[in-house]
DODREN-51451 format. One line per 5 residues: number of its first residue (from 0); their letters; for each residue z, y, x of N, C-alpha, C, CB. Coordinates in steps of 0.2 Angstrom, whole numbers, plus 5000, padded with zeros to 4 digits. Last residue first. Glycine has a CB too. Example, Ala and Ser with C-alpha at 12.3 -4.5 7.8 and 13.67 -1.06 7.14 Angstrom:
REM DODREN-51451
1	sa	5035/4989/5064/5036/4995/5068/5039/5000/5064/5029/4997/5070  5039/4972/5066/5039/4978/5062/5039/4984/5066/5045/4978/5057
//
This chain:
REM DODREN-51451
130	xxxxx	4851/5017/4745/4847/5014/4743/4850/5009/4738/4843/5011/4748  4862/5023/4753/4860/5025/4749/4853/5024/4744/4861/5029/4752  4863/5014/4762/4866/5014/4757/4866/5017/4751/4868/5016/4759  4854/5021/4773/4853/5010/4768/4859/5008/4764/4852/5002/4775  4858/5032/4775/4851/5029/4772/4853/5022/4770/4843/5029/4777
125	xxxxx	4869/5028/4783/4871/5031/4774/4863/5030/4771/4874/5042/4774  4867/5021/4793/4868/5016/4789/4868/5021/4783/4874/5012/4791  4857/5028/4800/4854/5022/4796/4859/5018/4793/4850/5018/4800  4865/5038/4802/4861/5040/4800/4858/5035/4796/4857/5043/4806  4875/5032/4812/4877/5034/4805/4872/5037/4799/4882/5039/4806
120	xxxxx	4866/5029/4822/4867/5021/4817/4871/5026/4810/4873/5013/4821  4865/5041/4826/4860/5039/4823/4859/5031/4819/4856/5041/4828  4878/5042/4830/4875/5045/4828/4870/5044/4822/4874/5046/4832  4880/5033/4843/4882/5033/4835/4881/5036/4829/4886/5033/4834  4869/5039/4848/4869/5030/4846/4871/5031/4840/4875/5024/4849
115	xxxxx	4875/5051/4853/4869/5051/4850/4868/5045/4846/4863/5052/4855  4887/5045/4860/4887/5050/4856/4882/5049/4850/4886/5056/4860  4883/5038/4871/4885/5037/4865/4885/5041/4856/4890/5035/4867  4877/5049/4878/4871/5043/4875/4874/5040/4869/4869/5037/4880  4888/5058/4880/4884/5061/4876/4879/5055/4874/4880/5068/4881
110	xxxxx	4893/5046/4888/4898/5048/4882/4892/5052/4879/4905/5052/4884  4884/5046/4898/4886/5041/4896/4889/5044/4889/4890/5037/4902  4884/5060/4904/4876/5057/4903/4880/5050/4896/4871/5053/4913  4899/5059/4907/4896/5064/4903/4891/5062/4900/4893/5070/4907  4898/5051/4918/4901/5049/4913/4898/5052/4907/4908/5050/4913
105	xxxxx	4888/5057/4927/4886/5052/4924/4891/5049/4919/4885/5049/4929  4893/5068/4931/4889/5072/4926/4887/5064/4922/4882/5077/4930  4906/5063/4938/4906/5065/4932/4902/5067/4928/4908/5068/4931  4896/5058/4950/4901/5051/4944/4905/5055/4937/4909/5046/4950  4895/5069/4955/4890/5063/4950/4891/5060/4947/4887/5059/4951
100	xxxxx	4907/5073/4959/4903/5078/4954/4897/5074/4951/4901/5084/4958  4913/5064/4968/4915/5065/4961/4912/5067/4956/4918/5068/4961  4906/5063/4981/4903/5060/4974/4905/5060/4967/4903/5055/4975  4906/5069/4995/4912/5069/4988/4908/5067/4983/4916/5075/4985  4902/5062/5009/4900/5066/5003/4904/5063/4998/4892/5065/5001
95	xxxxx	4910/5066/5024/4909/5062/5018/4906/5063/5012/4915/5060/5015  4915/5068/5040/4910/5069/5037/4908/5065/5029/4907/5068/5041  4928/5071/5052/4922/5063/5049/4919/5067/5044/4928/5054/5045  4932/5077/5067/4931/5078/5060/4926/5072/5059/4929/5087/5058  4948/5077/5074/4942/5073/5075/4941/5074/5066/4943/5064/5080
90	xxxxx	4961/5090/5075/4958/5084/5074/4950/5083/5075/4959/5083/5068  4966/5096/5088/4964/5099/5083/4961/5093/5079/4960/5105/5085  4985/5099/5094/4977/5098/5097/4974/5093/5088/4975/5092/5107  4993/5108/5091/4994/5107/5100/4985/5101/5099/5005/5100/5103  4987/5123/5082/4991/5114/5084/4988/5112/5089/4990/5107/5078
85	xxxxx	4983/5135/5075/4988/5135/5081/4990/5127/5079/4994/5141/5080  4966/5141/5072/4971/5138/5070/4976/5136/5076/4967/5133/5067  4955/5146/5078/4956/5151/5074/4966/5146/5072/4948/5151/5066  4950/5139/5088/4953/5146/5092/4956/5148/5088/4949/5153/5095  4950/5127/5083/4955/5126/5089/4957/5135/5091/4950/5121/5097
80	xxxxx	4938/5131/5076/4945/5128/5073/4950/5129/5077/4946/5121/5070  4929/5130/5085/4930/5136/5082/4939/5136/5077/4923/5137/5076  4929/5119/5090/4928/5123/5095/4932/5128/5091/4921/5124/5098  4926/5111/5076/4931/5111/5081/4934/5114/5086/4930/5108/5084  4912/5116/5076/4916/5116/5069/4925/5115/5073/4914/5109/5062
75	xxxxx	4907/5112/5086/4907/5120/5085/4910/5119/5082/4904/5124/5083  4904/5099/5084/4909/5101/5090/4910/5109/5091/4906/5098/5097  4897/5097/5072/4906/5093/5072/4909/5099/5079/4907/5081/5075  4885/5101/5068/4888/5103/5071/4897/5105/5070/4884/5105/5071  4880/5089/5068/4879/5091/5072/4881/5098/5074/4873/5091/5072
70	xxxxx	4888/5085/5057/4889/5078/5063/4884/5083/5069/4883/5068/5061  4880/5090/5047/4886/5092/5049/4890/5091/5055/4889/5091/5045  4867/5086/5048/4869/5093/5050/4877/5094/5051/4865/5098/5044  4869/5076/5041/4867/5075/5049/4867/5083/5051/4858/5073/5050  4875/5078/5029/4879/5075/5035/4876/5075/5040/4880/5069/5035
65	xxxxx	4861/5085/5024/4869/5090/5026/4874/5084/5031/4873/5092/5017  4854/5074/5024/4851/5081/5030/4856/5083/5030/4845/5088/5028  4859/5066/5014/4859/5062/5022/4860/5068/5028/4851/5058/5024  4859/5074/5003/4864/5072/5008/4862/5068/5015/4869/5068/5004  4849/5078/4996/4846/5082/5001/4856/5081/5004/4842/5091/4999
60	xxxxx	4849/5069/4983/4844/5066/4991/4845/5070/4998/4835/5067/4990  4855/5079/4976/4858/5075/4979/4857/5072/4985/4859/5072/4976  4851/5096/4978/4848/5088/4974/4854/5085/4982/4835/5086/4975  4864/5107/4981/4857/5107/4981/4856/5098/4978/4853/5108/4989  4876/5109/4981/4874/5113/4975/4866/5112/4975/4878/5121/4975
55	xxxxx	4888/5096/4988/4881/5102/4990/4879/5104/4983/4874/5099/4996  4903/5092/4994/4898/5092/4990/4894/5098/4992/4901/5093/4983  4913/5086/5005/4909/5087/5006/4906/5087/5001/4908/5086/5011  4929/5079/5015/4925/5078/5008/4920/5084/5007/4930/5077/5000  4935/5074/5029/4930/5081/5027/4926/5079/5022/4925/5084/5034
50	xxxxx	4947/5069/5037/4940/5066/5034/4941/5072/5030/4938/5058/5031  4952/5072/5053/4952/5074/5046/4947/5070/5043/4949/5082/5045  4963/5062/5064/4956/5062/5061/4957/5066/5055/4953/5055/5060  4977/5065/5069/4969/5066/5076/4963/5064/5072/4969/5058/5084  4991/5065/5064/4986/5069/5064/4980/5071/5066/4987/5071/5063
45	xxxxx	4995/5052/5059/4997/5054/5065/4989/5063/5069/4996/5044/5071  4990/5049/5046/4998/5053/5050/4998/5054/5055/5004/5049/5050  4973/5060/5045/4979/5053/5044/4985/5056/5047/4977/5044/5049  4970/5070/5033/4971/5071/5037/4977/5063/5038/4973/5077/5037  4956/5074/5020/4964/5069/5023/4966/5071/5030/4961/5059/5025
40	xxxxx	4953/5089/5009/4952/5085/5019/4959/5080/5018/4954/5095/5028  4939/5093/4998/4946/5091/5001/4944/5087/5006/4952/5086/4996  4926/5102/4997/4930/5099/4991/4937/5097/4993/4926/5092/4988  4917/5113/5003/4924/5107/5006/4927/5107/5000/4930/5110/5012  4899/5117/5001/4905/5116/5000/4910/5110/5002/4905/5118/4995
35	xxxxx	4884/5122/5005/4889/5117/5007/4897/5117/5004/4890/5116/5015  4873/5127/5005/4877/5127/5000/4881/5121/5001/4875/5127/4994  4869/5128/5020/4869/5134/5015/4874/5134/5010/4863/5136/5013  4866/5119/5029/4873/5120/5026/4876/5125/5021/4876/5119/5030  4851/5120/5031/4854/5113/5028/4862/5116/5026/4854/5106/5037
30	xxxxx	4853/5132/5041/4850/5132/5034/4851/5124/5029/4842/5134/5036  4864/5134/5050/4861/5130/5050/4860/5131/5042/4862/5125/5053  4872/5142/5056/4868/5147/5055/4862/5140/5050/4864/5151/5063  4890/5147/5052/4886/5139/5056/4880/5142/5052/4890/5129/5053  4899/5156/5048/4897/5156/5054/4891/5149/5059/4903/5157/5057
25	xxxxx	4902/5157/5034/4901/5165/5038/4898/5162/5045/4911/5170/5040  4902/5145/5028/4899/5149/5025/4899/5156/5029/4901/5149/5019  4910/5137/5039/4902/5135/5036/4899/5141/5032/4902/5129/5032  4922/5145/5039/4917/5144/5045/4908/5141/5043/4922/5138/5048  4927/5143/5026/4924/5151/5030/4920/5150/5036/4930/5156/5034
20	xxxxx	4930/5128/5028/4924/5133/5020/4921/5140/5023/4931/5136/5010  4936/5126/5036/4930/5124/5038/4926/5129/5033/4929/5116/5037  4950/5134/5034/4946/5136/5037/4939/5133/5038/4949/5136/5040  4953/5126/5021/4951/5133/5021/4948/5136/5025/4956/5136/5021  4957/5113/5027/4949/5115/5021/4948/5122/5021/4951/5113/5012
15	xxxxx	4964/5116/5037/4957/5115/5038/4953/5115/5032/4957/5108/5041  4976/5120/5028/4972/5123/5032/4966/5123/5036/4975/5124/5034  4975/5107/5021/4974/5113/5016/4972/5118/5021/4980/5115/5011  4981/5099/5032/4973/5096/5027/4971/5104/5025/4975/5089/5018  4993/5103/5034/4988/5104/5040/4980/5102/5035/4989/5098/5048
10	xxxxx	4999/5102/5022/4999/5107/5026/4992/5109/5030/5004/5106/5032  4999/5088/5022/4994/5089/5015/4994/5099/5019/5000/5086/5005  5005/5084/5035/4998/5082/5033/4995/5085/5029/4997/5076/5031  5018/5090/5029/5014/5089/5038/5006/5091/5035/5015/5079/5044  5024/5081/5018/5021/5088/5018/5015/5092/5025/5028/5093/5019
5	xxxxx	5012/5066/5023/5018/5069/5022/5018/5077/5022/5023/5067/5027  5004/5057/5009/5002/5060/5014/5010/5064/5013/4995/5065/5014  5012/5040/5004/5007/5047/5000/5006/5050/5007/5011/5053/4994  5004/5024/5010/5010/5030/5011/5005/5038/5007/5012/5032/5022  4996/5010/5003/4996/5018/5008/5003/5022/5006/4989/5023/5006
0	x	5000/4994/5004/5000/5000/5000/5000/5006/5004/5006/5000/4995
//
């Protein structure tokens, strides 16, 4: 069973979410990370890896390019974190696409299909009732 994260961690997570989000949107020039947004950061216990959840406001397909773009630029994102932030030394950033936002438009898609179904059997059943 996992350990919840300890104040430490959920600290240090929220200050790297904050800081990657300014850093990608004021200073990483790469056109691939234009709409990049930091959804949430792990941080493990012993605090040497973030994993870096990661949505984009462009088509989905266009995730491989934004993780390769980010993986390229992990060691600026680092470099820059280390001047802007104070810990004796700065995590190893991993890279993930947050998929939440699909897996909600896809429930949505799913409950609006039901929706319609039933709909349209209440449709056929008051017609063949009304007969």
């Amino acid at each position: 069973m996992k350990n919840p994260p300890t104040i430490r961690q959920r600290r240090v997570a929220e200050l790297l979410k904050e800081e990657l989000a300014v850093l990608l949107e004021l200073e990483v020039a790469d056109p691939r990370l234009q709409f990049v947004n930091v959804t949430a950061v792990e941080v493990t216990p012993d605090l040497r890896l973030a994993k870096v959840y990661v949505t984009t406001l462009d088509e989905e397909e266009s995730y491989p390019e934004v993780l390769e773009a980010l993986d390229h630029a992990r060691g600026f994102l680092r470099s820059s974190l280390a001047e802007r932030i104070r810990l004796r030394r700065v995590p190893d950033l991993a890279f993930y696409v947050d998929d939440v936002l699909s897996r909600a438009r896809r429930i949505d898609a799913l409950l609006e299909q039901i929706q319609r179904e039933k709909a349209a059997n209440a449709g056929l059943v008051s017609v063949k009732s009304d007969k």
